[in-house]
C-alpha positions in Angstrom: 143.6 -164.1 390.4 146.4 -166.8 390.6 148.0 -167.4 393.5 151.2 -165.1 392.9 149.3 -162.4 392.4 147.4 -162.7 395.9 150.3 -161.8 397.4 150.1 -158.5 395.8 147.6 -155.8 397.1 146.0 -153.8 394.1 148.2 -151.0 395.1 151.1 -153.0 394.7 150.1 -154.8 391.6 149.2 -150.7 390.3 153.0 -150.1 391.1 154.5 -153.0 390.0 152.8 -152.3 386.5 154.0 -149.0 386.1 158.1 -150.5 386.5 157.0 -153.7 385.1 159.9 -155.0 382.7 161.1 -158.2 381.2 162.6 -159.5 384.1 162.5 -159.3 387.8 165.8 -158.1 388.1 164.7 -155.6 385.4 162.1 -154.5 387.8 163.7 -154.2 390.7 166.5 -152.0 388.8 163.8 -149.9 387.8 162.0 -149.3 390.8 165.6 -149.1 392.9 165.8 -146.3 390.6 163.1 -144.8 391.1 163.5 -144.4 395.3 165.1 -141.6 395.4 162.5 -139.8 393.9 159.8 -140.4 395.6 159.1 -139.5 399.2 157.3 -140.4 402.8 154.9 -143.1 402.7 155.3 -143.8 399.3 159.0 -144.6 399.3 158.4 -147.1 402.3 155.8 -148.5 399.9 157.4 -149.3 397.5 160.3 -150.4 399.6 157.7 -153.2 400.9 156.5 -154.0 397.7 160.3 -154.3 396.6 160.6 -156.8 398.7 158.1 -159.2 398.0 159.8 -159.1 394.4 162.8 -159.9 395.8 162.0 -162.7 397.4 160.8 -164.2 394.5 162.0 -166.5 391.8 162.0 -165.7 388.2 159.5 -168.3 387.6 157.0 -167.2 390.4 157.9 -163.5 388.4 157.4 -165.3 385.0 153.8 -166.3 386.0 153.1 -162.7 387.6 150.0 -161.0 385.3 150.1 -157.2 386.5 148.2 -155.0 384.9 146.6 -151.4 385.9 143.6 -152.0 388.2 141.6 -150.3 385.6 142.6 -152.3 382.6 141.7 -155.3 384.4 
């Protein structure tokens, strides 16, 4: 694992791949929409993991490889 992606849990790298898009503002888009819809502990979890993406640049989110913990 690279060293991006070890600031990512597995459950955050699971999430990030299922709004994964072409750009990290794309991703962030996605899972801002996506909030709304989801509820308790998961919506503070992805709030969390939102904000690790946030804080990164495009080229840390260029050299992110997310995939699926079981397509790994």
């Amino acid at each position: 694992m690279n060293r991006i992606n070890s600031n990512f849990t597995v459950e955050e790298t699971n999430l990030l791949s299922i709004y994964m898009a072409d750009s990290r503002e794309g991703l962030i888009l996605a899972m801002n929409a996506a909030l709304p819809f989801m509820e308790g502990e998961m919506r503070d979890f992805a709030a969390r993991t939102l904000e690790k993406v946030a804080h990164m640049t495009e080229a840390e989110f260029a050299g992110l490889a997310v995939y699926p913990a079981d397509e790994v």
